[in-house]
NUKE-265355 format. One line per 2 residues: number of its first residue (from 1); their letters; for each residue x, y, z of C-alpha. Coordinates in steps of 0.5 Angstrom, whole numbers. Example, Ala and Ser with C-alpha at 12.3 -4.5 7.8 and 13.67 -1.06 7.14 Angstrom:
BEGIN
1> AS> 25 -9 16  27 -2 14
END
This chain:
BEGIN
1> XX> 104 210 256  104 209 264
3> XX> 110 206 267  110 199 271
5> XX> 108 201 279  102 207 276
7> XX> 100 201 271  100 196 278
9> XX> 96 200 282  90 202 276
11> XX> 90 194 274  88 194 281
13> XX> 83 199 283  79 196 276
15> XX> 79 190 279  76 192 286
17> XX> 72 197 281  70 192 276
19> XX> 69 186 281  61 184 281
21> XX> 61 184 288  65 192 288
23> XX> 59 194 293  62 190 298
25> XX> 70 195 297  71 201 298
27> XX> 78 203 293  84 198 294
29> XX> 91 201 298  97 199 294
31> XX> 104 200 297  111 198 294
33> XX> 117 195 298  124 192 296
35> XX> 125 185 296  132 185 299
37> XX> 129 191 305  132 188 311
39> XX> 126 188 315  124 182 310
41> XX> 131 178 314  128 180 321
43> XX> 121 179 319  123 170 320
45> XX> 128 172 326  121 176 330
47> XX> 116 169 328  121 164 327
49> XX> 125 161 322  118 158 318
51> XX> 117 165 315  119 166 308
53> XX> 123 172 305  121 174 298
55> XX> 125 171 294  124 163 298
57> XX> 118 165 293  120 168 286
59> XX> 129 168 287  129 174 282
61> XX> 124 178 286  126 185 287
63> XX> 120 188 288  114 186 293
65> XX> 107 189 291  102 189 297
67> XX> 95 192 296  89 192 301
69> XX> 81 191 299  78 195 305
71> XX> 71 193 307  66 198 305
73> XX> 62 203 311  56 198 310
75> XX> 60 191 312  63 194 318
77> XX> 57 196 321  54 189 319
79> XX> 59 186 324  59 191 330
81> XX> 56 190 337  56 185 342
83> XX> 52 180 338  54 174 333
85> XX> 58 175 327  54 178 322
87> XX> 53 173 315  54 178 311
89> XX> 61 180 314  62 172 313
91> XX> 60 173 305  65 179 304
93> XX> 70 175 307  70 169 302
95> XX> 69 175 297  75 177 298
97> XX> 80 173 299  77 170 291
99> XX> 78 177 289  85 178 292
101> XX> 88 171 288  84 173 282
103> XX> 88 180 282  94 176 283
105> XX> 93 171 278  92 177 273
107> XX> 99 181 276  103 176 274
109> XX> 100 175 268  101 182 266
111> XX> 108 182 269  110 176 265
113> XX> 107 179 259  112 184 259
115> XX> 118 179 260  118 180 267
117> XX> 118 174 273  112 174 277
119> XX> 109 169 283  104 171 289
121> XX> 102 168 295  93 165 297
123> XX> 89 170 301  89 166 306
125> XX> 89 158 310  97 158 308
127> XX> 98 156 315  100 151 320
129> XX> 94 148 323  96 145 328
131> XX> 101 151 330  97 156 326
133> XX> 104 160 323  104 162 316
135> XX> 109 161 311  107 168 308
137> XX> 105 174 313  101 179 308
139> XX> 100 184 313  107 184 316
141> XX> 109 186 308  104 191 308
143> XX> 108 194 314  114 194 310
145> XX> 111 197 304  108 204 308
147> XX> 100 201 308  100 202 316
149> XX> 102 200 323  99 194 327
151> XX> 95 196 333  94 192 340
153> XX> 89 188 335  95 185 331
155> XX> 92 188 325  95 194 320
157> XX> 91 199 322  93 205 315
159> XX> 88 210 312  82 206 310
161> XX> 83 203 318  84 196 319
163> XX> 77 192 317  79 188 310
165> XX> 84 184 306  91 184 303
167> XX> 94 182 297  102 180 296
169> XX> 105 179 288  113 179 287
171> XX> 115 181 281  122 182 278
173> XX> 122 189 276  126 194 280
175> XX> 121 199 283  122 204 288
177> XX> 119 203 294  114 208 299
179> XX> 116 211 305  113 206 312
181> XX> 109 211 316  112 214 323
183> XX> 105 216 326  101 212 331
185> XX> 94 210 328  91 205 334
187> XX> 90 210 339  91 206 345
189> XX> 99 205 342  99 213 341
191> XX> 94 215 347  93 209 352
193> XX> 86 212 352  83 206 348
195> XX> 82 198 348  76 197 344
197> XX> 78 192 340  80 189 346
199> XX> 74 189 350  70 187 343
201> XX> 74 181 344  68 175 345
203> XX> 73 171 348  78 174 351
205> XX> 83 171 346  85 179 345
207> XX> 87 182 352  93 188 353
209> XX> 97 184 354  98 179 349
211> XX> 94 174 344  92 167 344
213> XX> 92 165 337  89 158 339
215> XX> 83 161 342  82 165 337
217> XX> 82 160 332  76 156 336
219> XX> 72 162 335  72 163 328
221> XX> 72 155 327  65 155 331
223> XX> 63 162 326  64 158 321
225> XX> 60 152 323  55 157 326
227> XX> 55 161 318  53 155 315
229> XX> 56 160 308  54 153 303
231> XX> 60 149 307  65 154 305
233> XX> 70 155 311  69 162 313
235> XX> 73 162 319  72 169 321
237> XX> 70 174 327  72 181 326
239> XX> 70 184 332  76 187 335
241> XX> 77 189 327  70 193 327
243> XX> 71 196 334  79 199 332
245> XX> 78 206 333  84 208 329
247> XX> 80 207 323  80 213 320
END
């Protein structure tokens, strides 16, 4: 019989696998953190005091389990260039996210079945409107679980590169945690020598120096509108995304 994080992980690769929009995935990422990890203290002292730690959320937690959904080769291509947003990239986007939160309504369901607690965070749209500051960074616990290092995008940029989305479920059994990567994946970071996903920027919200959040969220706002996916908010852009050359 498996143990628990090699059940976690192969729960989680089927769901991807069996999912009935598996076309527009590639194979998910799965990382393991501690929750007492310090970082999850700095993470709230670096944003600010409006960021949780795992156990504000499940107080037995000793266990954060973050996974990413990469976007497939077809998607990313969908979305790359110097014209709109792609609909299909909109498309994906929704998908995700509805298949992030079914994957972790599911894992709490097969850790409480064991006897074990459990909690999750949505996909997305758990922030401030007005300041747009999450309660929950996804990728910031994924960089605490060894999935990659954020780049001049403000992404995670990991194996399977930086066009996807992440998952987070807590849980309250003990599992060793992965080991976080040393090396640079964004090539301006290690070399100096890219910018793309600057450049790719459409309103110059990204830039070397910093990133105006608020700008950013107007474009996508005006996507969404300009998508039209059924009045579904698909408040997206990717472009900085698509354009990362660090994506191996």
């Amino acid at each position: 019989m498996p143990d628990l994080r090699t059940e976690i992980i192969d729960h989680i690769k089927a769901a991807v696998a069996s999912d009935e929009e598996a076309g527009l995935f590639r194979p998910p990422l799965v990382g393991f953190a501690a929750a007492a990890d310090p970082w999850f203290g700095e993470i709230p002292r670096l944003v600010g005091a409006h960021h949780l730690r795992p156990r504000d959320i499940l107080p037995e937690a000793e266990t954060v389990v973050s996974f990413f959904v990469p976007f497939s080769a077809r998607v990313v291509k969908s979305n790359q260039g110097d014209g709109p947003v792609s609909r299909e990239w909109g498309l994906t986007y929704l998908a995700a996210n509805a298949l992030i939160n079914r994957i972790g309504a599911s894992l709490i369901g097969l850790v409480e079945a064991a006897g074990s607690r459990a909690a999750s965070v949505p996909a997305t749209h758990t922030f401030d409107e007005k300041t747009l500051e999450a309660g929950w960074s996804h990728r910031s616990a994924a960089w605490v679980a060894g999935l990659g290092r954020f780049g001049l995008n403000r992404m995670l940029i990991g194996p399977a590169g930086a066009a996807g989305r992440y998952g987070t479920v807590f849980i309250s059994p003990k599992l060793a945690p992965d080991v976080r990567p040393e090396e640079e994946r964004c090539m301006h970071l290690k070399s100096g020598r890219c910018g793309a996903c600057v450049r790719a920027c459409p309103v110059g919200a990204l830039t070397v120096d910093g990133y105006d959040r608020h700008r950013c969220y107007e474009h996508l706002l005006a996507t969404s509108d300009r998508l039209n996916l059924n009045g579904r908010l698909a408040d997206v852009c990717g472009k900085c995304v698509v354009a990362c050359q660090g994506r191996g």
